[in-house]
N, C-alpha and C positions, 0 to 999 in steps of 0.2 A: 209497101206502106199504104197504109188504107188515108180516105182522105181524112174522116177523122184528127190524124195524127200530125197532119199539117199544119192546121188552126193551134197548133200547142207551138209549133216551132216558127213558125212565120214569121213573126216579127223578130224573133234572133237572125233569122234568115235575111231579112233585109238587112237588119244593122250590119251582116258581115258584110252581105254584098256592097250597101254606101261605103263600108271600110277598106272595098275592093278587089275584096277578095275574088277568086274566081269558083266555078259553078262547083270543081272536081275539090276545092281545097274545104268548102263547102260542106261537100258530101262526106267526105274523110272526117270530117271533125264528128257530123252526124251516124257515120256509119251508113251514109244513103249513095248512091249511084249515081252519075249524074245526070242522068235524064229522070228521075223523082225529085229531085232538083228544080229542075226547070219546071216538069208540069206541076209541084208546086207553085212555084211562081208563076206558071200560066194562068193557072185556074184562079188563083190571088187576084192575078190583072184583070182578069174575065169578069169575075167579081165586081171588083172594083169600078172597072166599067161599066157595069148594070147600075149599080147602085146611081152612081154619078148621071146615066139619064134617065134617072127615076124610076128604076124597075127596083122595088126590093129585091131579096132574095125567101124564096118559101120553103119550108122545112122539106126535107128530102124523104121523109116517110110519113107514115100515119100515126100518130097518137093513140095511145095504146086504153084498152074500152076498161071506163070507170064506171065499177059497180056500186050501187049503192049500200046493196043488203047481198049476203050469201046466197040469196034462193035465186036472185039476176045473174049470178054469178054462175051458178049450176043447171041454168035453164038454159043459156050462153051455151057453157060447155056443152050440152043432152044435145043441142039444135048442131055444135060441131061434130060430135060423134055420129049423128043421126047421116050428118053429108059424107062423112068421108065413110061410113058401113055403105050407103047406096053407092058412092064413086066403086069404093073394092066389090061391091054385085054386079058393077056393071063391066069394072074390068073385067070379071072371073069369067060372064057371062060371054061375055065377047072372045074370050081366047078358047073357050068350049068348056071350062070348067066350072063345076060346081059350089 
C-alpha cells in the first residue's frame, strides 16, 4: 500500500477504530495487513502532530515544469537528452568502451 492510498481510507479507518474494532478486523475488511494498518495510523498521528505545533505539511515531490509555448517545451527536452547522451559517453568511457 503506497501512502497515497491511505489519505482515501483514513477517515473510514478511524470511524472503525472509534467503533472498536481492532487493527486485524480492520485489515480484513480492507484487504490490508496489520501492520499497513497501524503505520497508517502512524503517519496520520505524525501528521497530525506536526500540524497541531505549527509545522504544516510540504508537498512530497516537485511540481511538474509548465511550458508556455512548444519551442520551451523542446528546448527542455534537447537540454534533457543533451545530459543523459554525455552521462552514457561517460559511462561507456569509463568501462573502456566506445
Amino acid at each position: 500500500m503506497g501512502k497515497h492510498f491511505g489519505r482515501t481510507i483514513i477517515q473510514d479507518v478511524l470511524r472503525m477504530q472509534g467503533e472498536g474494532l481492532t487493527s486485524r478486523e480492520i485489515g480484513n475488511f480492507f484487504g490490508l495487513g496489520v501492520k499497513q494498518i497501524r503505520k497508517l495510523l502512524e503517519r496520520y498521528r505524525k501528521n497530525e502532530r506536526r500540524i497541531e505545533s505549527g509545522i504544516l505539511p510540504q508537498p512530497g515531490r516537485r511540481s511538474r515544469k509548465i511550458f508556455e509555448t512548444a519551442e520551451e517545451r523542446l528546448l527542455y527536452e534537447n537540454k534533457q537528452l543533451r545530459m543523459e547522451n554525455e552521462l552514457l559517453r561517460s559511462f561507456h568511457h569509463a568501462i573502456g568502451r566506445r
